[in-house]
N, C-alpha and C positions, 0 to 999 in steps of 0.2 A: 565402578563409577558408571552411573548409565551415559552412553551417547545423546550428547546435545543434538536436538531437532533441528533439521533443515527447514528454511521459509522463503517464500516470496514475498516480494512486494508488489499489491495489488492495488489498483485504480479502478474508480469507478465512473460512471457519463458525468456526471457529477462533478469531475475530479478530487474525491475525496481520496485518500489514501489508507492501506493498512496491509497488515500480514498476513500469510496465510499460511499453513502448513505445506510442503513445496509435494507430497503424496497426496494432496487432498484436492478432491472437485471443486470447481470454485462455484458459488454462488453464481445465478442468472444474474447479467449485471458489473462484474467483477472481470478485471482484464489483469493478467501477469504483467508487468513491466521489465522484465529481463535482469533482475537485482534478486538474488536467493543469495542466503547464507544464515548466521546466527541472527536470534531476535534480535542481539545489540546490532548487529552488521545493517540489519536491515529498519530499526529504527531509528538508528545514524543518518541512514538514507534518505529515509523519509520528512525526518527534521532538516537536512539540509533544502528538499527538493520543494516541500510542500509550505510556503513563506506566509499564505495567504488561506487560511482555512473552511473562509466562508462558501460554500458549496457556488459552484460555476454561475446556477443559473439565478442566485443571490447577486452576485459580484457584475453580473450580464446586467443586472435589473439597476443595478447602485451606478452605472456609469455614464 
């Protein structure tokens, strides 16, 4: 049985949210948040954390 992939979860200026492979360079842009484990682990996380999806500078403009 192969070994399940480690990941983070990543945030962007934006605060948009997603995963990333936890061996992998991130993209210019992309910030770790200290939350690595399985894809479910970490997109548990991210549903919990991320309530509001419309990108920061959207949500800055609607207020």
């Amino acid at each position: 049985m192969p070994e399940a992939n480690v990941y983070d979860v990543v945030r962007n200026d934006e605060e948009q949210y997603s995963l990333w492979e936890a061996d992998r360079e991130l993209p210019t842009g992309w910030y770790r948040q200290g939350v690595r484990g399985t894809r479910e682990e970490c997109l548990a996380h991210i549903d919990q954390v991320w309530t509001d999806i419309r990108p920061r500078s959207v949500r800055e403009r609607q207020a």
